[in-house]
C-alpha positions as CSV (number, residue, x, y, z in Angstrom):
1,X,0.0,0.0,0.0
2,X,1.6,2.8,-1.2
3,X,0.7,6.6,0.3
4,X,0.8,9.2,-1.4
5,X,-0.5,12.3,0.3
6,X,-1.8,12.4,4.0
7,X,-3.9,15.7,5.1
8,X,-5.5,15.8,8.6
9,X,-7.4,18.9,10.2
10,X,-8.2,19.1,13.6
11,X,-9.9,21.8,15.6
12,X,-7.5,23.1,19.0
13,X,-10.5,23.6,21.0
14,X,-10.4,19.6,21.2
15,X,-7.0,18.4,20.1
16,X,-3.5,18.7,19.1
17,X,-2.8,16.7,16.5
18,X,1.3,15.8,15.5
19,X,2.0,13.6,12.5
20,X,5.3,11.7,11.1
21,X,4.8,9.8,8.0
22,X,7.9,7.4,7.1
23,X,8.3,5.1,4.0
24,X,9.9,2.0,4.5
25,X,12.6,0.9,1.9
26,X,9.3,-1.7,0.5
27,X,7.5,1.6,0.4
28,X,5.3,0.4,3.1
29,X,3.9,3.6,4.9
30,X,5.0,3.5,8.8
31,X,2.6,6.2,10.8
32,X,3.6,7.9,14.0
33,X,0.9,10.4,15.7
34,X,0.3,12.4,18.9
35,X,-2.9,13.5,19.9
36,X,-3.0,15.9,22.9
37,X,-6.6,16.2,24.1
38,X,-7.5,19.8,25.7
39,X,-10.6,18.7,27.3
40,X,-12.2,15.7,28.2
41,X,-14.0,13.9,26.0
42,X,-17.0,11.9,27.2
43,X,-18.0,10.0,24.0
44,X,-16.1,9.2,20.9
45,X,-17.1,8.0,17.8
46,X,-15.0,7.1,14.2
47,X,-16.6,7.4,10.6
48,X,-14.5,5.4,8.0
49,X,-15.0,5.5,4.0
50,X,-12.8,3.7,1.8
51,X,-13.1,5.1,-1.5
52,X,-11.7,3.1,-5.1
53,X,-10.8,4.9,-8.3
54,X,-13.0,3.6,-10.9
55,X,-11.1,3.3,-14.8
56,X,-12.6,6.4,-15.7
57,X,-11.1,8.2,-13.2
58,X,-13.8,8.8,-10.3
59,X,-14.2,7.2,-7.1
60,X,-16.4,4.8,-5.7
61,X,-17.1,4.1,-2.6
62,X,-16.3,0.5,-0.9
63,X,-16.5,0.6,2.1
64,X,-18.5,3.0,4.7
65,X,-19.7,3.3,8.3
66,X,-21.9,5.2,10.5
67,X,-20.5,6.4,13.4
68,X,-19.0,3.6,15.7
69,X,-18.4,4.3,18.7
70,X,-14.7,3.7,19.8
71,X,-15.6,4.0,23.9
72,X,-17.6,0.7,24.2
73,X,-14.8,-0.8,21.6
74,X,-11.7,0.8,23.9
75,X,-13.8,-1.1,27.1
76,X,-14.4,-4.6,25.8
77,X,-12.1,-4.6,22.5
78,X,-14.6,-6.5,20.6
79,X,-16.0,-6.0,17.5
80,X,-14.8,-4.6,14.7
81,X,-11.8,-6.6,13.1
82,X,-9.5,-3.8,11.5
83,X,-9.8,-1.8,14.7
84,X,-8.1,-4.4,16.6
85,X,-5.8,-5.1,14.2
86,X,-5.0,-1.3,14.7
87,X,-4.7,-1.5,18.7
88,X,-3.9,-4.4,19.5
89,X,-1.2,-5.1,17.0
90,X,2.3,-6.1,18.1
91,X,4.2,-4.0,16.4
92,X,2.5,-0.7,17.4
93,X,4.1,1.6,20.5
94,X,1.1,2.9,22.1
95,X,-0.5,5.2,24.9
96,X,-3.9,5.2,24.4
97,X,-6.9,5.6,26.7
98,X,-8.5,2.2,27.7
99,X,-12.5,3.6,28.3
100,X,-14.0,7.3,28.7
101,X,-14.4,9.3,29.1
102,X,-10.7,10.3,27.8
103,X,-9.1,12.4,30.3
104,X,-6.9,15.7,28.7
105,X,-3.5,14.7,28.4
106,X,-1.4,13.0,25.5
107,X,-1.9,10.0,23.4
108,X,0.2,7.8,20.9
109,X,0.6,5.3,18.4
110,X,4.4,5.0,16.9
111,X,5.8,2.5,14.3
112,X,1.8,1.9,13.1
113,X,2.4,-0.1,9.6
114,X,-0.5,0.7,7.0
115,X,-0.3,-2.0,4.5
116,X,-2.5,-4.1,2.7
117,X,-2.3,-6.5,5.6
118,X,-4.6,-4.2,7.5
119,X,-7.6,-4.7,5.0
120,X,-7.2,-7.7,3.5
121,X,-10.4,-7.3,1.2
122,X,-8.8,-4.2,-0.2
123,X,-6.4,-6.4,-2.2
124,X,-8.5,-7.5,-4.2
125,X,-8.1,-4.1,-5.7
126,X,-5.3,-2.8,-7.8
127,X,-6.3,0.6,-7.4
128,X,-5.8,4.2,-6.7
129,X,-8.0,4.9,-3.1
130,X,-8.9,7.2,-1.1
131,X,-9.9,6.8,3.0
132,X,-11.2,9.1,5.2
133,X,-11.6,9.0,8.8
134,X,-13.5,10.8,11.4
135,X,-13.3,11.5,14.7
136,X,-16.8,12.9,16.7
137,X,-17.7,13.3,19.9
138,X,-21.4,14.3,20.6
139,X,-22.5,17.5,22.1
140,X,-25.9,18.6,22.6
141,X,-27.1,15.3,21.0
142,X,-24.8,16.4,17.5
143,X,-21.7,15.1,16.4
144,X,-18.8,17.3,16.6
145,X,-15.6,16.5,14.4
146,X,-12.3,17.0,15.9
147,X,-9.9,15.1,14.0
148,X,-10.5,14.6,9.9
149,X,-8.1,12.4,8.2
150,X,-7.9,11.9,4.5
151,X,-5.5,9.7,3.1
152,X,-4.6,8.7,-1.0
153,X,-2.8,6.1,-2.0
154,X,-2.6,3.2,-4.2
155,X,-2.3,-0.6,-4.0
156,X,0.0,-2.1,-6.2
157,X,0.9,-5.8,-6.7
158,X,3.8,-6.4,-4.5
159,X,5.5,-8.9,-7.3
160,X,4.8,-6.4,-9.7
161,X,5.4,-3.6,-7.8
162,X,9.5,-5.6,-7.2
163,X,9.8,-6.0,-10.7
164,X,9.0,-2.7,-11.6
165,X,11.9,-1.6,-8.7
166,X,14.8,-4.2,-10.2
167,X,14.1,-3.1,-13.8
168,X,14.4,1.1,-12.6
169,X,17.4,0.2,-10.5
170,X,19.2,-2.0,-13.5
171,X,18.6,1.0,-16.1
172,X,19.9,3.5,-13.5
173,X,22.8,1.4,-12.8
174,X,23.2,1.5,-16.9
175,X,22.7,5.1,-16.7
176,X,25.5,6.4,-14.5
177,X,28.0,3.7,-16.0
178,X,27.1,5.4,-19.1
179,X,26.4,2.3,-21.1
């Protein structure tokens, strides 16, 4: 799963929101964020849409939820799949709140691989995509968004995509021994 652009807004009257955004040498994306919550936050809820770029050029969308609500996942950890995969994988440094409400103070996830691993039905695709995620939390009965991610990308055949990476590094080689 390749990235190529990650844009997030956030609103400060909720959160602080610090990115990093590392390629691996397989052009796997590594994610590292910091979330510093101002205020508590009694409920919260995530929206997820997973959009695929049709052949003439729009996007369609895949996959979509309503707004799930991450406090009755972060007390039992039950449910959805690709959420645990997210906080319960090995891999991932983490300090993140275990119920709510979610006390002020700061969060993490560091070393978060997103790859194709993390939605296995996404391979079926060999696409250009598009995911966006919010966070809510509900005041006066309405959801409020703090935290908007919007990530594109593409998902490439990993035997193709190695293939492609010999063949550019043999005709670079060729090209700076001037053959």
């Amino acid at each position: 799963m390749l990235i190529d652009k990650m844009d997030v807004t956030y609103n400060e009257s909720f959160v602080i929101y610090e990115q990093l955004v590392e390629k691996t040498p397989d052009e796997s994306t590594i994610l590292n964020f910091n979330v510093t919550f101002v205020v508590p936050i009694e409920k919260l809820f995530m929206q997820f849409s997973l959009f695929i770029q049709k052949p003439n050029g729009a996007y369609e969308s895949v996959i979509k939820t309503g707004a799930m609500n991450l406090c009755g996942f972060l007390k039992n950890q039950k449910g959805n799949k690709i959420l645990r995969m997210i906080f319960n994988g090995d891999s991932v440094n983490r300090k993140f709140p275990k119920t709510c409400p979610i006390d002020p103070g700061l969060y993490f996830f560091h070393n978060f691989k997103l790859d194709e691993d993390l939605v296995p039905q996404v391979q079926i695709f060999r696409e250009k995509f598009k995911i966006d995620i919010h966070f809510t939390t509900k005041i006066d009965g309405t959801l409020t968004e703090f935290i908007k991610l919007k990530i594109n990308g593409e998902i490439k055949d990993r035997i193709k995509w190695q293939e492609e990476r010999e063949k550019e590094m043999k005709k670079n080689k060729k090209m700076e021994s001037g053959n």
